[in-house]
C-alpha positions as CSV (number, residue, x, y, z in Angstrom):
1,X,172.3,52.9,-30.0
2,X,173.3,50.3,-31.7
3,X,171.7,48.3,-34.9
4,X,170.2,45.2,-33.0
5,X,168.6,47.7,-30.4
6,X,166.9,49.8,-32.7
7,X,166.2,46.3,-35.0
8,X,164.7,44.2,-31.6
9,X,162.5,46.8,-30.9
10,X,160.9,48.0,-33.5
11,X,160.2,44.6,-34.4
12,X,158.7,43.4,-31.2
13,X,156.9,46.9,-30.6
14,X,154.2,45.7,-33.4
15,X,154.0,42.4,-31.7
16,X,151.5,43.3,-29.1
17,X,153.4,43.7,-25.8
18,X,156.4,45.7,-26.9
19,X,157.7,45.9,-22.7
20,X,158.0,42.1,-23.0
21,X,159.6,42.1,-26.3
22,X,162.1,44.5,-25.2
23,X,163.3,42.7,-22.4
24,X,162.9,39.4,-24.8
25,X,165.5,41.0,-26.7
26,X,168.1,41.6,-24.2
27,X,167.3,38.2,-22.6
28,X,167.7,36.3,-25.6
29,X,170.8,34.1,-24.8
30,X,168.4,32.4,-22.2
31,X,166.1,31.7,-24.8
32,X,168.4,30.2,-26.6
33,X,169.4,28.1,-23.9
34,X,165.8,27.0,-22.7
35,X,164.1,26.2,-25.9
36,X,164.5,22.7,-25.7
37,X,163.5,22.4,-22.5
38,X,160.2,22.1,-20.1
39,X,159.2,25.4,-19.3
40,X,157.4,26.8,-16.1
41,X,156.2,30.7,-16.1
42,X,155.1,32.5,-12.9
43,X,153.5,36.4,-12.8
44,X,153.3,37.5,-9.1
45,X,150.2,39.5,-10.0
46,X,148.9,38.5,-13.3
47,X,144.7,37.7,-13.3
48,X,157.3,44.0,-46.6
49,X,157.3,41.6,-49.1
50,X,153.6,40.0,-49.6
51,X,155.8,36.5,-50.4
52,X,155.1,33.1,-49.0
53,X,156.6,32.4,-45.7
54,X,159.7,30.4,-46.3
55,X,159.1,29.3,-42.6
56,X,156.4,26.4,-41.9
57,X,154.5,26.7,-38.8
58,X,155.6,23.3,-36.7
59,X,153.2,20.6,-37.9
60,X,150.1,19.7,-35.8
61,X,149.3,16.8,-34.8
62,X,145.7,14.9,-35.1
63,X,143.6,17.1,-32.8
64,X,143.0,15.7,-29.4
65,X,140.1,16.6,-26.7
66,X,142.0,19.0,-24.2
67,X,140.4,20.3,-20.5
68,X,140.9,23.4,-19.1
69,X,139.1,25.5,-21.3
70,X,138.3,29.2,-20.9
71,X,135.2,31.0,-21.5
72,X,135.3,34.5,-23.3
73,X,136.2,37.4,-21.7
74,X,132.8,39.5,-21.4
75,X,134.6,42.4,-23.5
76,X,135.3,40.2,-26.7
77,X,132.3,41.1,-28.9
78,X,131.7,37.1,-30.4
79,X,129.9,39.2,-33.2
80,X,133.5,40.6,-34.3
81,X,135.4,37.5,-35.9
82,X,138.7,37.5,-37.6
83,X,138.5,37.8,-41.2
84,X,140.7,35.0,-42.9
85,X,143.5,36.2,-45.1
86,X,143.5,39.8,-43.9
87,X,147.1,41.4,-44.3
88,X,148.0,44.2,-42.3
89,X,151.7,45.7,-43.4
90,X,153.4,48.4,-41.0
91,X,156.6,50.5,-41.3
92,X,158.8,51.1,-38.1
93,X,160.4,54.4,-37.1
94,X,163.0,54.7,-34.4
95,X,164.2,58.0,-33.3
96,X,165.0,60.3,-36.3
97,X,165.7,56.9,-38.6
98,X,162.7,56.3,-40.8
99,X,161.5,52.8,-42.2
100,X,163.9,50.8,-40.2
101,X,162.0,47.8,-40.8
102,X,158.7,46.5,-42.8
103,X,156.3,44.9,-40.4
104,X,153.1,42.2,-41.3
105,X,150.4,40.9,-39.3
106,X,148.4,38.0,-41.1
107,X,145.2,36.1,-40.1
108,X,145.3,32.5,-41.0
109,X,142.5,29.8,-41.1
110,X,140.3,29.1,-38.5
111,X,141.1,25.2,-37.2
112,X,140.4,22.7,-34.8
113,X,143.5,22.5,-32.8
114,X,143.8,19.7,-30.1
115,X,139.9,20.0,-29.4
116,X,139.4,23.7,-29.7
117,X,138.7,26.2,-32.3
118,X,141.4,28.4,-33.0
119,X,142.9,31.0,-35.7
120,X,146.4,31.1,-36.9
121,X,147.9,34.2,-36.5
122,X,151.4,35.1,-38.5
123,X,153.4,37.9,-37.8
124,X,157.1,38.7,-40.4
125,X,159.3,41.1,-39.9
126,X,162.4,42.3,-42.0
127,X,164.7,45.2,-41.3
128,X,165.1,47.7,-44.3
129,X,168.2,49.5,-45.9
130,X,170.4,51.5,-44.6
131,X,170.0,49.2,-41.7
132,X,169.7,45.9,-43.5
133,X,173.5,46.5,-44.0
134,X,174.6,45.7,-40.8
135,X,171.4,44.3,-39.1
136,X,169.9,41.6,-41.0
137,X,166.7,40.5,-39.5
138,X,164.0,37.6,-41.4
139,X,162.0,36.9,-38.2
140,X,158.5,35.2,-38.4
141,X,156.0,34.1,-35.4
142,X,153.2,32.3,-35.5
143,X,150.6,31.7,-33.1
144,X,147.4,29.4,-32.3
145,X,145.2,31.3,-30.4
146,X,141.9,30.0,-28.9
147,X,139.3,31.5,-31.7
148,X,137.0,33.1,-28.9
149,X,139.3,34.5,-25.9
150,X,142.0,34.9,-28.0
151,X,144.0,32.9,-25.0
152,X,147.4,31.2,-26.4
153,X,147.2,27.9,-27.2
154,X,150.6,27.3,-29.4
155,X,153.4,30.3,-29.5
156,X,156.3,29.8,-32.2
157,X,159.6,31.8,-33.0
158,X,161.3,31.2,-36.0
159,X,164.6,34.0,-35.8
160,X,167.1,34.6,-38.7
161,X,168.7,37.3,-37.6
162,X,172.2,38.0,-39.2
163,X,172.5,34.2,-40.6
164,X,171.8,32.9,-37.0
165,X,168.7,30.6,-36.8
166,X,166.6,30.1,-33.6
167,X,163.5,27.4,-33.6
168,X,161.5,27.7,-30.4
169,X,158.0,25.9,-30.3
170,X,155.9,26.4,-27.1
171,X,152.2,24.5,-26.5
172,X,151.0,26.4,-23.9
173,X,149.4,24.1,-20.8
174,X,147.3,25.5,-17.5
175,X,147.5,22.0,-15.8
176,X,150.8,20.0,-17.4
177,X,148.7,17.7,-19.3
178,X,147.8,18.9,-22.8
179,X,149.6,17.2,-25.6
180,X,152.7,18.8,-27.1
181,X,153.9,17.7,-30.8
182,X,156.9,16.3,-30.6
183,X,159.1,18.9,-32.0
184,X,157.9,20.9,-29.1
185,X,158.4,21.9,-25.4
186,X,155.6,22.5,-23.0
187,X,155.1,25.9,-21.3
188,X,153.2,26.0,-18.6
189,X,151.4,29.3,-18.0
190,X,148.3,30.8,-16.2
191,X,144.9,30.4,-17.3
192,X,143.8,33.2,-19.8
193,X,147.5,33.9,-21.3
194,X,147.7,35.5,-24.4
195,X,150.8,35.6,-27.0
196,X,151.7,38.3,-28.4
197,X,149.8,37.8,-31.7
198,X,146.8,36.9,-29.4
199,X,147.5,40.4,-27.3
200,X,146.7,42.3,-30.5
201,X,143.6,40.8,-31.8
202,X,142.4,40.7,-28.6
203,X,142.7,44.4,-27.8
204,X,141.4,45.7,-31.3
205,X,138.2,43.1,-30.6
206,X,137.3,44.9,-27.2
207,X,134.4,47.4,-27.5
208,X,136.3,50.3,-26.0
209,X,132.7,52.0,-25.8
210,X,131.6,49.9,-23.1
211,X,134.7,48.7,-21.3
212,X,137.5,51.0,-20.0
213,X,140.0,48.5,-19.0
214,X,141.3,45.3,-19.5
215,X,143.6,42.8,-18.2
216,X,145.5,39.9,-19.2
217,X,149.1,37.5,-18.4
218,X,150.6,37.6,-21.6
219,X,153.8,35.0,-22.8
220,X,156.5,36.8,-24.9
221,X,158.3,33.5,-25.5
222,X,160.6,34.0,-22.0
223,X,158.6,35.2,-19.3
224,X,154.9,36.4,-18.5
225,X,154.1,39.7,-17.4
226,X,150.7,40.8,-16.3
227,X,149.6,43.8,-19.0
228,X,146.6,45.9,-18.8
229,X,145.1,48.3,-21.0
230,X,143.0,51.5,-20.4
231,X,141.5,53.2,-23.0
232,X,141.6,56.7,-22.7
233,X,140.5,58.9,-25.7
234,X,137.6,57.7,-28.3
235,X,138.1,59.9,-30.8
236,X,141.4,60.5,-31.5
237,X,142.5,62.1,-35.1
238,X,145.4,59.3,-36.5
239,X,147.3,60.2,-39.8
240,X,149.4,57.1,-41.0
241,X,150.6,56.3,-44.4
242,X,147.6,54.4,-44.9
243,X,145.2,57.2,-44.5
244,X,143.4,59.0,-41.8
245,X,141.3,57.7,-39.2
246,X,139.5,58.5,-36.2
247,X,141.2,55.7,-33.4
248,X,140.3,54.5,-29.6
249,X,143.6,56.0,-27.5
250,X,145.0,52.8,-25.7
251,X,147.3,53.4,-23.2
252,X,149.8,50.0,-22.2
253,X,150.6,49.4,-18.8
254,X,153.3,46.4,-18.3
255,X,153.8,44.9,-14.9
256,X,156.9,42.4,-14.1
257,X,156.6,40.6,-10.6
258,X,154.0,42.9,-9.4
259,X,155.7,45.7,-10.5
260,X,154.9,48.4,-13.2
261,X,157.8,49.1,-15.5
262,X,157.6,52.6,-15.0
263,X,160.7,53.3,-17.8
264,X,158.6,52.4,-20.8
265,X,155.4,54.3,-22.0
266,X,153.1,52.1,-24.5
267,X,149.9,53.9,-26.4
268,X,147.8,51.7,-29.7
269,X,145.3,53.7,-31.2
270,X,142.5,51.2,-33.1
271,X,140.5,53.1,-35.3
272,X,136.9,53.0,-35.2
273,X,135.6,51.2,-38.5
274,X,134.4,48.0,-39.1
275,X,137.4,45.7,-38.3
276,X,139.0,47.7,-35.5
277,X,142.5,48.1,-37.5
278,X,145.0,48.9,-35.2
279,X,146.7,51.5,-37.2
280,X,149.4,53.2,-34.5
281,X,151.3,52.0,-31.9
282,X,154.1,54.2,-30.3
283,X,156.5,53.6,-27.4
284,X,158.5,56.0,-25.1
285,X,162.0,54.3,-24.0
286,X,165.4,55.6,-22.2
287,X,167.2,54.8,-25.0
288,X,164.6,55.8,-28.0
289,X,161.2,56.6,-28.5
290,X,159.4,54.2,-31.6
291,X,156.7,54.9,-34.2
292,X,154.9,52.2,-36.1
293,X,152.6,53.0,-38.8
294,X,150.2,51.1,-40.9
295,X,150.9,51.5,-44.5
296,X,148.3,49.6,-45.9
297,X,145.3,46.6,-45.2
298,X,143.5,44.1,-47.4
């Protein structure tokens, strides 16, 4: 397996949909290609280092009123807001390699952004020695996610990986009119699509004690797939390097054009204290099977 296989997905594993991020890496010439341009995306069956970012987040414009709005989803408790400035740092195992990359989920401020409340969401991710030797990866994505569906209202990807830079800014748009910054290319999408970024909060904000499954179209950055998640154990005993915890079992089920990728397996366990950490996520692939552990929250 080579180094930018085992980089690209333990990366993208933490990043909420780990089947779309894995296909996002082996398509990433296209995105190369088609980050400039006016994007439309169809689902057939779709309802580290604690240092500043060297990366801005693309620069927003004066917020504007926007239509198309979407009401929370009925298994978001509103009582469970993001806390500002929490930091939560993960370590990625691939196969029998160990700490192949250093992983960081941040929470932003909370903002008006064109007309609606949203959060910033930040995600970094560097690989680590050995591997850092002939894989060099300095990724960062940032999201604007609607502050009560969690639904994707901006998507960025800033990639440094071995010296080459990629830009791609996305403002996400249900009906082809909302306002894009300049610097930016419209994506048009279904109503109630999450990013990545979005993905995660969204799942560790369900109360798994009332609500057994969820559904959602989620954007990778190239292509939306239709993901839903069951949750299948309450209780579950998690060891990490962080500590021990007892975690809701969340079982990830991908679908692309209707159809289930059946070569992937995806589980998140969210443990069950007061801000719903998501503290494990593994993966079951052909080519490798993936570990990501949280190593420590503030």
């Amino acid at each position: 397996m080579s180094g930018r296989t085992i980089a690209g997905v333990a990366v993208l594993l933490l990043l909420g949909c780990a089947a779309g991020g894995y296909y996002w890496v082996k398509d990433r010439g296209q995105v190369r290609a088609r980050a400039s341009d006016e994007t439309d995306v169809v689902a057939s069956e779709a309802p580290a280092s604690e240092e500043t970012p060297t990366v801005a987040p693309a620069p927003i414009p004066d917020p504007v009123t926007a239509g198309g709005g979407k009401k929370a989803e009925p298994a978001v408790d509103p009582g469970l807001p993001l806390r500002a400035g929490e930091m939560l740092q993960y370590t990625a195992n691939v196969s029998s390699l160990s700490n192949v990359a250093d992983l960081r989920l941040q929470v932003g401020e909370r903002r008006q952004f064109f007309g609606k409340s949203a959060w910033h969401l930040q995600a970094f991710a560097h690989t680590e020695n050995p591997l850092r030797m002939v894989f060099a990866l300095d990724d960062q994505f940032d999201s604007y996610s609607d502050a009560t569906s969690m639904t994707s209202l901006q998507y960025e990807m800033h990639l440094d990986e071995r010296g080459q830079k990629v830009t791609s800014v996305q403002r996400m748009s249900t009906t082809g009119s909302e306002p894009a910054p300049t610097n930016a290319s419209e994506t048009r999408v279904l109503p109630g699509t999450r990013d990545p970024l979005g993905m995660m909060q969204f799942l560790r904000h369900v109360d798994w004690t009332k609500t057994t499954e969820v559904r959602s179209p989620v954007y990778d950055g190239h292509k939306l797939y239709d993901v839903r998640a069951r949750v299948t154990s309450q209780g579950e005993a998690v060891t990490v390097p962080a500590g021990s915890y007892k975690a809701s079992k969340v079982e990830i089920h991908v679908f692309d054009n209707g159809q289930e990728m059946k070569d992937a397996q995806f589980t998140l366990f969210v443990a069950n204290n007061a801000a719903h950490t998501p503290v494990l996520l593994e993966a079951v692939m052909p080519f490798a099977t993936a570990r990501v552990e949280l190593i420590r929250a503030r």
